[in-house]
Biotite code that builds the C-alpha atoms (Angstrom):
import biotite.structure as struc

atoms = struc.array([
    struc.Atom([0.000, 0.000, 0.000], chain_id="A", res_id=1, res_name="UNK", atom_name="CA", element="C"),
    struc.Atom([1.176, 3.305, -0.597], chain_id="A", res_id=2, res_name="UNK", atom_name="CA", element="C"),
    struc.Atom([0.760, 6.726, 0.739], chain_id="A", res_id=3, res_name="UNK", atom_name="CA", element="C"),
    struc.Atom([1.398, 10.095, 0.444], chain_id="A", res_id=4, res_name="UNK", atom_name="CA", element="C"),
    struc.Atom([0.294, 12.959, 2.702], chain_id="A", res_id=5, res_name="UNK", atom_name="CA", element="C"),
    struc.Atom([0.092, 16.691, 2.428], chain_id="A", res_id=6, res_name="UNK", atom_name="CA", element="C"),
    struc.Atom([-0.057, 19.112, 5.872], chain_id="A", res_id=7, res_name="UNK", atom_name="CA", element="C"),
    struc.Atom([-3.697, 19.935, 6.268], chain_id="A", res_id=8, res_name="UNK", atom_name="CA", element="C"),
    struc.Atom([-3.723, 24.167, 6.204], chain_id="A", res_id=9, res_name="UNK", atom_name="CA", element="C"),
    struc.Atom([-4.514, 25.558, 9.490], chain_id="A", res_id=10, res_name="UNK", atom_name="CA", element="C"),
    struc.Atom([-6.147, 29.146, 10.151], chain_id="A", res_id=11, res_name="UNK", atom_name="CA", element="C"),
    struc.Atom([-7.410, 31.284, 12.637], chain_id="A", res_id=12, res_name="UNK", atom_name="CA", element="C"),
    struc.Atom([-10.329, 31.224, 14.585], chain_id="A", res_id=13, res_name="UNK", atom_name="CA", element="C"),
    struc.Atom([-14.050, 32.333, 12.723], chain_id="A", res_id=14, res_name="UNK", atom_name="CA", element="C"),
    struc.Atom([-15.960, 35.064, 14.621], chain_id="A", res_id=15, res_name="UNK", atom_name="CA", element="C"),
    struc.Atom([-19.537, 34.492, 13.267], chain_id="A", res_id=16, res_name="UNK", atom_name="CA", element="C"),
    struc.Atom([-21.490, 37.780, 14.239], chain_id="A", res_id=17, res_name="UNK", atom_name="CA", element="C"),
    struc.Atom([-24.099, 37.590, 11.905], chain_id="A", res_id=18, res_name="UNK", atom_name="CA", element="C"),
    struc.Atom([-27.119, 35.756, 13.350], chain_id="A", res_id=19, res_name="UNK", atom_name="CA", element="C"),
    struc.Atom([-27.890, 33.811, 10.362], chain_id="A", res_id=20, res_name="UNK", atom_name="CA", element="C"),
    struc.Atom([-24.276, 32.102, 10.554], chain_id="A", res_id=21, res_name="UNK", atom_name="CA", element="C"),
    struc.Atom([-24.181, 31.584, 14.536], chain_id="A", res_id=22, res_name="UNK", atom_name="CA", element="C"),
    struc.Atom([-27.741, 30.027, 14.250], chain_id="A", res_id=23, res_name="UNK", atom_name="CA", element="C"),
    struc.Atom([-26.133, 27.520, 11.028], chain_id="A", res_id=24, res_name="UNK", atom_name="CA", element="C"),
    struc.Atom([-23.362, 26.791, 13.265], chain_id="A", res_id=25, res_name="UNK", atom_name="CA", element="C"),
    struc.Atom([-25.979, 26.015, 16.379], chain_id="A", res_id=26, res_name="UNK", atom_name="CA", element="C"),
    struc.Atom([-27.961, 23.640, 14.295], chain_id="A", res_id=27, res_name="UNK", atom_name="CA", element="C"),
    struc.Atom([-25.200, 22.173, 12.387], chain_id="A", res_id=28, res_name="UNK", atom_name="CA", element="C"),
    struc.Atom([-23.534, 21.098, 15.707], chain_id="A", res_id=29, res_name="UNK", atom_name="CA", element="C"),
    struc.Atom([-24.861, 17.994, 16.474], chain_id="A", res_id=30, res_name="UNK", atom_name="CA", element="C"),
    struc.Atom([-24.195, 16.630, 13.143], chain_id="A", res_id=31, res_name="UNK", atom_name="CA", element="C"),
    struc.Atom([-22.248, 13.232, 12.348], chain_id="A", res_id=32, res_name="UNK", atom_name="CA", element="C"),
    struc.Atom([-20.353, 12.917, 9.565], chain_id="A", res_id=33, res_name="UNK", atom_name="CA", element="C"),
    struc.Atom([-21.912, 14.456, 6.044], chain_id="A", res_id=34, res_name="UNK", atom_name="CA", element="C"),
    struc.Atom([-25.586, 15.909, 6.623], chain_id="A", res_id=35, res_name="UNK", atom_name="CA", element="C"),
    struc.Atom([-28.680, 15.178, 4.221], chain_id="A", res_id=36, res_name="UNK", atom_name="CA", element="C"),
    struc.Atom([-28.345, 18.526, 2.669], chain_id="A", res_id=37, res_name="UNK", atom_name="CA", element="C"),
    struc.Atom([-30.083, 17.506, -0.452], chain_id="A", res_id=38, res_name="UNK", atom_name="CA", element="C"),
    struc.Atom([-33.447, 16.678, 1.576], chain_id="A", res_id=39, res_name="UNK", atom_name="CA", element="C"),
    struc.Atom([-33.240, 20.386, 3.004], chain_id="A", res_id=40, res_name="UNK", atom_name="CA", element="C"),
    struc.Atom([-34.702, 23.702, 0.992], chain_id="A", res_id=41, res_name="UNK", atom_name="CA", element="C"),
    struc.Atom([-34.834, 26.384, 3.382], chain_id="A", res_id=42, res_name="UNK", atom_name="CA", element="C"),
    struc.Atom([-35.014, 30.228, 3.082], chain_id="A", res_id=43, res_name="UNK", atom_name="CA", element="C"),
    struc.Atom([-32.075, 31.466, 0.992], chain_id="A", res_id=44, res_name="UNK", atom_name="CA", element="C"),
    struc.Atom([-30.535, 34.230, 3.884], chain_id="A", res_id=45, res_name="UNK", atom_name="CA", element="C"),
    struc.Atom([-28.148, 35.520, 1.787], chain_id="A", res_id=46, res_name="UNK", atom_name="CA", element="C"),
    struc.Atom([-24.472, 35.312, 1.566], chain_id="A", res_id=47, res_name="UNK", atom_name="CA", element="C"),
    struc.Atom([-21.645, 35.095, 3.975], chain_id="A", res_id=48, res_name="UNK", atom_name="CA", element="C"),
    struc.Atom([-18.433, 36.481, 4.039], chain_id="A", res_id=49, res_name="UNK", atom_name="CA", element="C"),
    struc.Atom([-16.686, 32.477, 4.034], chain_id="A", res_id=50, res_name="UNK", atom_name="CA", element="C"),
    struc.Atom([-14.776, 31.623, 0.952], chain_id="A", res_id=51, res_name="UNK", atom_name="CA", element="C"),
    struc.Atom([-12.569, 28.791, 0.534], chain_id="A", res_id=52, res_name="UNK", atom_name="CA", element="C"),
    struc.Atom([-9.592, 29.553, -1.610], chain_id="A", res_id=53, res_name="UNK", atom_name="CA", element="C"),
    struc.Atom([-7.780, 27.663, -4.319], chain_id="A", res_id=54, res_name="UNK", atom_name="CA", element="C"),
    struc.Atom([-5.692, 25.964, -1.725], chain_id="A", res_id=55, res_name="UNK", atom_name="CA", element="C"),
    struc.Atom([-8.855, 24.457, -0.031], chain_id="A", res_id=56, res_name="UNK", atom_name="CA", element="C"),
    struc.Atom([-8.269, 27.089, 3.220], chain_id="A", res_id=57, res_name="UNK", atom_name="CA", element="C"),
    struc.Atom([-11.379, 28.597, 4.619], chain_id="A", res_id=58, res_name="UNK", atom_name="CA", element="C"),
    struc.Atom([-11.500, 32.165, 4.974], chain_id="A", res_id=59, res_name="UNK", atom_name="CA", element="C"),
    struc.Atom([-14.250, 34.200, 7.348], chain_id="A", res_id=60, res_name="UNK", atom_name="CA", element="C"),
    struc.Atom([-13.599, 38.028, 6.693], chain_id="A", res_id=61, res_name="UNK", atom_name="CA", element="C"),
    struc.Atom([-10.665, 37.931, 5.002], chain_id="A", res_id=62, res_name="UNK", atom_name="CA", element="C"),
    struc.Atom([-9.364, 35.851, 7.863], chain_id="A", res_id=63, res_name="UNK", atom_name="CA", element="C"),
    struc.Atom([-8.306, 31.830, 7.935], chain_id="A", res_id=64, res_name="UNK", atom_name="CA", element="C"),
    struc.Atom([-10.417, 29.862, 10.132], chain_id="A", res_id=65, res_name="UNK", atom_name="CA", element="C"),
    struc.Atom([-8.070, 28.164, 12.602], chain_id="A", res_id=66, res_name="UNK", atom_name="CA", element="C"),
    struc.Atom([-10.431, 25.839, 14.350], chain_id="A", res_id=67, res_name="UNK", atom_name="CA", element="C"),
    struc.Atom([-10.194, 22.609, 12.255], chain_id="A", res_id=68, res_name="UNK", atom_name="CA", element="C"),
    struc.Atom([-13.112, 21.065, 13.859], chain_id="A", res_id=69, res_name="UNK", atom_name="CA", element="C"),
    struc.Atom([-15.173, 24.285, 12.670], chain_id="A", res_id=70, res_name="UNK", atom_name="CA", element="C"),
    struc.Atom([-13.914, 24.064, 9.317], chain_id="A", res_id=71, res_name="UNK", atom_name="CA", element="C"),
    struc.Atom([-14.778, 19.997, 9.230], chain_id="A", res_id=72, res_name="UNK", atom_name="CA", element="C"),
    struc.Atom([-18.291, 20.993, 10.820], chain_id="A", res_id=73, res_name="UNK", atom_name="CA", element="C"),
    struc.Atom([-18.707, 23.584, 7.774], chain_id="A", res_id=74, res_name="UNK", atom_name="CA", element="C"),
    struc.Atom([-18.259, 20.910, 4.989], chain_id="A", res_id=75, res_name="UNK", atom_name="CA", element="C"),
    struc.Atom([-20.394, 18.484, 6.767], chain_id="A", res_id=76, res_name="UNK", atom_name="CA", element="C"),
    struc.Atom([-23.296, 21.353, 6.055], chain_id="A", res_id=77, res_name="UNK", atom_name="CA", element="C"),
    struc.Atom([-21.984, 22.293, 2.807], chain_id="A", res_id=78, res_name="UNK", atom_name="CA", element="C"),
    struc.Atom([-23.853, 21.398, -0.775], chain_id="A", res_id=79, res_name="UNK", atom_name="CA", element="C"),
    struc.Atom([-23.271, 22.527, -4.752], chain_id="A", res_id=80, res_name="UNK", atom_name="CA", element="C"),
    struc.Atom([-26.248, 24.108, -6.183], chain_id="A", res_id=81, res_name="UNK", atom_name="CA", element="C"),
    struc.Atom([-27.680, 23.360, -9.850], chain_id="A", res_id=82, res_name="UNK", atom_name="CA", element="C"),
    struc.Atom([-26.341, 26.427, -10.943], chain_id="A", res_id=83, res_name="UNK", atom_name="CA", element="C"),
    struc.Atom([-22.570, 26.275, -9.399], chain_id="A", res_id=84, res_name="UNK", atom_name="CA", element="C"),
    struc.Atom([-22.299, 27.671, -6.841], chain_id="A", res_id=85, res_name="UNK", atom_name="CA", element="C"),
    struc.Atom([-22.078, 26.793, -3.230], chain_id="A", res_id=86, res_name="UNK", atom_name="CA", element="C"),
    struc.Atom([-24.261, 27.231, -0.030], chain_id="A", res_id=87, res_name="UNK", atom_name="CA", element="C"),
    struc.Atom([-24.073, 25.971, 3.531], chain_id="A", res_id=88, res_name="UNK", atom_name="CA", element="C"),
    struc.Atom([-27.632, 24.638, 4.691], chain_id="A", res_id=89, res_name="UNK", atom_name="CA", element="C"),
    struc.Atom([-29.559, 23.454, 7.443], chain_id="A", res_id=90, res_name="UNK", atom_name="CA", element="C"),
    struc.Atom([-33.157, 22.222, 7.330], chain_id="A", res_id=91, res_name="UNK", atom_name="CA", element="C"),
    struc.Atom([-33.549, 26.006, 8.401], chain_id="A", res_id=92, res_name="UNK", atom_name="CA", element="C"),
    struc.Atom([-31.508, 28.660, 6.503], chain_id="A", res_id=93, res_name="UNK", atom_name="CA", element="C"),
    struc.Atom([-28.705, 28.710, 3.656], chain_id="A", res_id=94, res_name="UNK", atom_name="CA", element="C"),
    struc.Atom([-26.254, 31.013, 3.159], chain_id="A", res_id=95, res_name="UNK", atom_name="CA", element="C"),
    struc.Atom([-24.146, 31.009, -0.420], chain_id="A", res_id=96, res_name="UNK", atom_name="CA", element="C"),
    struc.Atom([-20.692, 31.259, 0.429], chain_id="A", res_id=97, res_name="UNK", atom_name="CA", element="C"),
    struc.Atom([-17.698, 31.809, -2.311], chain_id="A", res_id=98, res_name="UNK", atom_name="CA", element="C"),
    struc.Atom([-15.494, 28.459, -3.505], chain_id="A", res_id=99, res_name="UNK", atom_name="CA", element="C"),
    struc.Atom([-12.486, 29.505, -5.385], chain_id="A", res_id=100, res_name="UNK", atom_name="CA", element="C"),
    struc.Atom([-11.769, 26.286, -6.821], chain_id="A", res_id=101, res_name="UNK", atom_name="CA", element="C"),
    struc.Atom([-13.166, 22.920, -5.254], chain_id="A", res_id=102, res_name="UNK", atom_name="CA", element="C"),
    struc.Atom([-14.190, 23.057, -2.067], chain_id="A", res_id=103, res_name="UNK", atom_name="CA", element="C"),
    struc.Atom([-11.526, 19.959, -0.848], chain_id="A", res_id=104, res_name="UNK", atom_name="CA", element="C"),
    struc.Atom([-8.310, 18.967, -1.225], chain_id="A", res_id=105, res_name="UNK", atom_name="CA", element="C"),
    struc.Atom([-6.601, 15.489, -1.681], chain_id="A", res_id=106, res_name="UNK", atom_name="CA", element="C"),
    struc.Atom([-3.890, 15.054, 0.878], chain_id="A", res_id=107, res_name="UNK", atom_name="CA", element="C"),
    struc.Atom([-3.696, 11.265, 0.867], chain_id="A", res_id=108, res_name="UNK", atom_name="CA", element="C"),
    struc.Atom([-3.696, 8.016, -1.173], chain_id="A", res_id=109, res_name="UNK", atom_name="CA", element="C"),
    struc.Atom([-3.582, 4.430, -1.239], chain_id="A", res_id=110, res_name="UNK", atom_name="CA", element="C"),
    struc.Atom([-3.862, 1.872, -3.327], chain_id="A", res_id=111, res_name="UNK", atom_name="CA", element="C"),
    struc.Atom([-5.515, -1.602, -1.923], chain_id="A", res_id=112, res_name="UNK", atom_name="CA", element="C"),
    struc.Atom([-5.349, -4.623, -4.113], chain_id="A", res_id=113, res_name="UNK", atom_name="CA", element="C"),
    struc.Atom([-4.000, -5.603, -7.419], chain_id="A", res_id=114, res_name="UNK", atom_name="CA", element="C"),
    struc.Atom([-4.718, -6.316, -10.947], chain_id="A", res_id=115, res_name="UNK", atom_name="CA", element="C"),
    struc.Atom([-8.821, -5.897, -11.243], chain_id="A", res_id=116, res_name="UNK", atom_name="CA", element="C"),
    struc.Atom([-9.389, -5.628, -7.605], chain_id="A", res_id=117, res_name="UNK", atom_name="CA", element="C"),
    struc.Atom([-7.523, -2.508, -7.255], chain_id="A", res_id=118, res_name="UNK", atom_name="CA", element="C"),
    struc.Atom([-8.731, 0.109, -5.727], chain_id="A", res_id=119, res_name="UNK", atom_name="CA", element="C"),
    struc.Atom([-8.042, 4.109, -4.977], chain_id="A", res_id=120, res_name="UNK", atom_name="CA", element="C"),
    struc.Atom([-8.476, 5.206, -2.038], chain_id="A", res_id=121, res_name="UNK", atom_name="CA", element="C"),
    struc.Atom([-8.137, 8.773, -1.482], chain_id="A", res_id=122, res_name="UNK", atom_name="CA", element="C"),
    struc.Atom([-8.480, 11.193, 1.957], chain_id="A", res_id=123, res_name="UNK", atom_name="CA", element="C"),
    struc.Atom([-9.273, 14.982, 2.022], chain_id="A", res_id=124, res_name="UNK", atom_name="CA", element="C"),
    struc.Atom([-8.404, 17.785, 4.125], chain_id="A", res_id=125, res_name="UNK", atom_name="CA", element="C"),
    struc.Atom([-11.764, 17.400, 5.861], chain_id="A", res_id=126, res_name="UNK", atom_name="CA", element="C"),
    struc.Atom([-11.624, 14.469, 6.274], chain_id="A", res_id=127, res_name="UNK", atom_name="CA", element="C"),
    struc.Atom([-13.936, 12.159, 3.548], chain_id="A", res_id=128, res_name="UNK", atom_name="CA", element="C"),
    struc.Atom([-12.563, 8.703, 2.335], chain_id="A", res_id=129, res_name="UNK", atom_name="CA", element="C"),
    struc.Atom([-13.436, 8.038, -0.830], chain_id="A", res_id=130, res_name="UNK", atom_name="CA", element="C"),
    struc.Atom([-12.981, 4.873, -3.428], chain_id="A", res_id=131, res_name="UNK", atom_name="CA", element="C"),
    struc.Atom([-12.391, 6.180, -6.495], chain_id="A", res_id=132, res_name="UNK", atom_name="CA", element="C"),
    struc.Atom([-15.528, 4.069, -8.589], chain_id="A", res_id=133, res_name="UNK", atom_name="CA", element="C"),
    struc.Atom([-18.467, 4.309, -10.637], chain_id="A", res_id=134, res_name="UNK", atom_name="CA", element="C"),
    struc.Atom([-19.886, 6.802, -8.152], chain_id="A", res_id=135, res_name="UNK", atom_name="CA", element="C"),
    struc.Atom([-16.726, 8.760, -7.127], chain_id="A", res_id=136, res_name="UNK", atom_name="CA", element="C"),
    struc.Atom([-15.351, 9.661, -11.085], chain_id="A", res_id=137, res_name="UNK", atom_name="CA", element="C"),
    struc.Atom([-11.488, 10.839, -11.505], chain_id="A", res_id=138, res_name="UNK", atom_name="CA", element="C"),
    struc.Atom([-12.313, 13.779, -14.431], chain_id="A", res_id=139, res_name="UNK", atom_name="CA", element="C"),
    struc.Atom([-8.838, 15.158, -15.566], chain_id="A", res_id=140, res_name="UNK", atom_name="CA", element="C"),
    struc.Atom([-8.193, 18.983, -15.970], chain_id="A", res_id=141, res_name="UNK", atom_name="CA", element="C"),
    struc.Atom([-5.379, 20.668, -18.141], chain_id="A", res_id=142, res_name="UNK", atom_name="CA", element="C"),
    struc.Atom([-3.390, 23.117, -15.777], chain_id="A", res_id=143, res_name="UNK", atom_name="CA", element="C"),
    struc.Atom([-2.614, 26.061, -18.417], chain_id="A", res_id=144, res_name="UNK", atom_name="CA", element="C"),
    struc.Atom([-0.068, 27.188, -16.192], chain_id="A", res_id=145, res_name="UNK", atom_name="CA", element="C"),
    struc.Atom([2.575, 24.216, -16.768], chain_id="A", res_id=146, res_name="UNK", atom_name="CA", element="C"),
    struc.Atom([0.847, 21.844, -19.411], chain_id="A", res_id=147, res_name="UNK", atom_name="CA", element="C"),
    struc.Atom([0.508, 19.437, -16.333], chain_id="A", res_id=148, res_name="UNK", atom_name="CA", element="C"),
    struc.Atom([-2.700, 17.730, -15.779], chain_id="A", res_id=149, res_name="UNK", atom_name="CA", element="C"),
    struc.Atom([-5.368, 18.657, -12.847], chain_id="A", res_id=150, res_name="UNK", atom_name="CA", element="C"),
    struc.Atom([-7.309, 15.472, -11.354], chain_id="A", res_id=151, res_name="UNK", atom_name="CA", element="C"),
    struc.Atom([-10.615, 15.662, -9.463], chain_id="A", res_id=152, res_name="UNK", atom_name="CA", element="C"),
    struc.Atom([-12.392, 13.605, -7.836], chain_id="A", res_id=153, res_name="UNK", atom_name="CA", element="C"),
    struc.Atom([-16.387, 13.519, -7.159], chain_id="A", res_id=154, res_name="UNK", atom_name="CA", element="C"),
    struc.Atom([-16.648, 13.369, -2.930], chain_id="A", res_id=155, res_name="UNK", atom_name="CA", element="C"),
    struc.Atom([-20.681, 13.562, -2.604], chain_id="A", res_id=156, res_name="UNK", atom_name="CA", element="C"),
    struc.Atom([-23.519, 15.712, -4.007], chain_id="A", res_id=157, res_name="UNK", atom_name="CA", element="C"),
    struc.Atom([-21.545, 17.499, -6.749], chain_id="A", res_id=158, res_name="UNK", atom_name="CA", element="C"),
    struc.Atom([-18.604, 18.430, -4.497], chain_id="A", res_id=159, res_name="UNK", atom_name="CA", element="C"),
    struc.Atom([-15.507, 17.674, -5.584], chain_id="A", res_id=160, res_name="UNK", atom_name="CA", element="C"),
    struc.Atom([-11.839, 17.509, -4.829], chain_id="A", res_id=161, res_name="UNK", atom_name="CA", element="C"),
    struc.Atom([-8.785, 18.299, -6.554], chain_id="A", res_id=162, res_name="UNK", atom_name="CA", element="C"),
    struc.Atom([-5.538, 16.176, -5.518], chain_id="A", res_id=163, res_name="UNK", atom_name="CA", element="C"),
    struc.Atom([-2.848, 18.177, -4.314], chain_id="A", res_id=164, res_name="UNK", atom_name="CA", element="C"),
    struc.Atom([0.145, 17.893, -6.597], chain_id="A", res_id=165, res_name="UNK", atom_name="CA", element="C"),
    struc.Atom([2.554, 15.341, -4.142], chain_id="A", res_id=166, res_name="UNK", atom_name="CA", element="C"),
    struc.Atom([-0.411, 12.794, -4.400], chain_id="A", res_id=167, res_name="UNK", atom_name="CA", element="C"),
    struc.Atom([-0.675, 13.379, -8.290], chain_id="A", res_id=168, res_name="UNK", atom_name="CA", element="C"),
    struc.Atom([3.347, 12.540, -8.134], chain_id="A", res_id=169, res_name="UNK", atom_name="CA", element="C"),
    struc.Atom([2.214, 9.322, -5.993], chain_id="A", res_id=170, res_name="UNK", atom_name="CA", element="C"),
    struc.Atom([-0.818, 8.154, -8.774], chain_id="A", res_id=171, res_name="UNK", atom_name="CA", element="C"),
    struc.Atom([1.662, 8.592, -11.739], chain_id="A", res_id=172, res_name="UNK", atom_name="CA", element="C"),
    struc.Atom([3.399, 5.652, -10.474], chain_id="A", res_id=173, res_name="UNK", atom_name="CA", element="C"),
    struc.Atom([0.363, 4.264, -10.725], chain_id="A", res_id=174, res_name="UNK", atom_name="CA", element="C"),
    struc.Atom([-0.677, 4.354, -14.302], chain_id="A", res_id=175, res_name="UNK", atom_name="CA", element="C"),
    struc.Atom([-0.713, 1.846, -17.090], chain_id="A", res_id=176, res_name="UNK", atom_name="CA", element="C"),
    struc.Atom([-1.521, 1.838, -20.915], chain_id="A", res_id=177, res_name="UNK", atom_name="CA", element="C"),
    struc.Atom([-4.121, -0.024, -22.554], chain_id="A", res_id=178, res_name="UNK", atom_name="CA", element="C"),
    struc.Atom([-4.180, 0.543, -25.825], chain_id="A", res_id=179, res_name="UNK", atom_name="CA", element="C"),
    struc.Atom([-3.311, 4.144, -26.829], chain_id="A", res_id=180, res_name="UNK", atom_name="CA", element="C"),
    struc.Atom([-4.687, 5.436, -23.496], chain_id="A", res_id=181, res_name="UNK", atom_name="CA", element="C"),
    struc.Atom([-3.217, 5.608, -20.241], chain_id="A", res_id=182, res_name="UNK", atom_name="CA", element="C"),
    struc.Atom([-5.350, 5.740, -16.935], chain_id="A", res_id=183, res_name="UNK", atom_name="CA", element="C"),
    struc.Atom([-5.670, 3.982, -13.844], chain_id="A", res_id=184, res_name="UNK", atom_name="CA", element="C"),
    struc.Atom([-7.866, 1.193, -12.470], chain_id="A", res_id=185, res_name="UNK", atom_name="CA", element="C"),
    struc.Atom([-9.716, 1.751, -9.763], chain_id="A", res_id=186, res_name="UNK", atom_name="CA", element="C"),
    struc.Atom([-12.858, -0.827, -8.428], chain_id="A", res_id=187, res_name="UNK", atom_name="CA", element="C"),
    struc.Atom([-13.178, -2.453, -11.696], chain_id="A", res_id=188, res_name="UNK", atom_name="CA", element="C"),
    struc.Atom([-13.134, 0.687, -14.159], chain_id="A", res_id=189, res_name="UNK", atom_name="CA", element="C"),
    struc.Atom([-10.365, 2.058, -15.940], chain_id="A", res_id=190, res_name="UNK", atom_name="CA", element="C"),
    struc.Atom([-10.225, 5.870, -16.013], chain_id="A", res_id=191, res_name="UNK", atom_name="CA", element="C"),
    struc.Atom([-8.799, 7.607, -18.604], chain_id="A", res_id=192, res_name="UNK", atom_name="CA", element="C"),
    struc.Atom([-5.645, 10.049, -17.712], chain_id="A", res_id=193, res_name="UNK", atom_name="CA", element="C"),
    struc.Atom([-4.566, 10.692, -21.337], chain_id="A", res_id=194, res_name="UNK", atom_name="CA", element="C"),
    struc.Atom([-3.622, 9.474, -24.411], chain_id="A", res_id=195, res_name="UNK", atom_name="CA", element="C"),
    struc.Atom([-0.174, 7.403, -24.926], chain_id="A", res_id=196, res_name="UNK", atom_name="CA", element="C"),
    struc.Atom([0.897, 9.733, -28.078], chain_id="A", res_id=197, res_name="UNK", atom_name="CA", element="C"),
    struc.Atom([0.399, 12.718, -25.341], chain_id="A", res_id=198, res_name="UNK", atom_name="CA", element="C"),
    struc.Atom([3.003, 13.473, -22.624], chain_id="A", res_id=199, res_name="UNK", atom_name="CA", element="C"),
    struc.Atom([1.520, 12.581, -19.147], chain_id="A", res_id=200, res_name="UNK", atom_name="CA", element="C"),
    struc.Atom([2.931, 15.180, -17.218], chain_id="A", res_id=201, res_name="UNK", atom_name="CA", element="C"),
    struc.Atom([1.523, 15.599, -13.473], chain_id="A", res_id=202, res_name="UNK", atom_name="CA", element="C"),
])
């Protein structure tokens, strides 16, 4: 098995003033693990000053939330709308909040099995596990920056993840060919990184 880790970002503390954001955090307290945000459609209360930058940090007035626990509470609550963009929700209020990026970060892998009963495992900053299958697609982004390639991965409910760039080092080791393209398999489907005649460069 192997892994590779990233350090998780930490920040400094939130102060939520605004009543509609102290009441979310009230009522998104006793959660466990991912809420049922797509069974909840309350009041739209506006927007809050949170936005998560390109580095998956979250951000409450221009400053970094240190708490990690409040951060990991925040994602639990958090869902993509049909149009793009990004609100946390209770079954009593939303707020739309701004996502740079992706809202999470890859900061580990693993690989468990071999041949056709391998399977990707990968870990985010807040925490989700993930098996990259069926469910949980790799789609593959062209960095215009460097020519290198940009994977994501589907978490839950149209949130995704982008792998941080010492993991994407990790999966390259990773890939084979079949035929003229070259991807990884991962719970009995192969996905496509690129084509052989193209440079694989993560």
């Amino acid at each position: 098995m192997s892994v590779t880790k990233q350090g998780e970002t930490k920040a400094e503390d939130v102060s939520a003033h605004g009543s509609a954001l102290d009441g979310l955090i009230e009522r998104a307290g006793g959660l466990r693990g991912p809420a049922p945000v797509h069974l909840w459609n309350p009041a739209h209360c506006g927007a809050s000053d949170i936005r998560i930058d390109h580095q998956g940090g979250w951000h409450h007035e221009g400053r970094p939330i240190q708490r990690e626990a409040l951060v990991r509470l925040f994602s639990t609550v958090l869902r993509r709308e049909p149009d793009g963009s990004h609100v946390l929700v209770t079954p009593a209020e939303k707020l739309t909040i701004t996502v740079e990026d992706v809202p999470f970060i890859v900061v580990e892998m693993a690989i468990d099995g071999e041949g056709e009963a391998q399977r990707l495992i990968l870990r985010t900053n807040v925490g989700d596990v993930v098996t990259v299958d069926a469910e949980h697609p790799l789609r593959i982004a062209t960095d215009a920056s460097d020519d290198g390639l940009v994977p994501y991965v589907l978490v839950r409910g149209g949130l995704e993840a982008r792998l941080a760039r010492p993991v994407v080092h990790e999966l390259a080791r990773h890939f084979e060919q079949r035929g003229d393209e070259i991807g990884l398999l991962s719970a009995g489907h192969f996905f496509v990184i690129g084509r052989a005649e193209a440079a694989v460069t993560p």
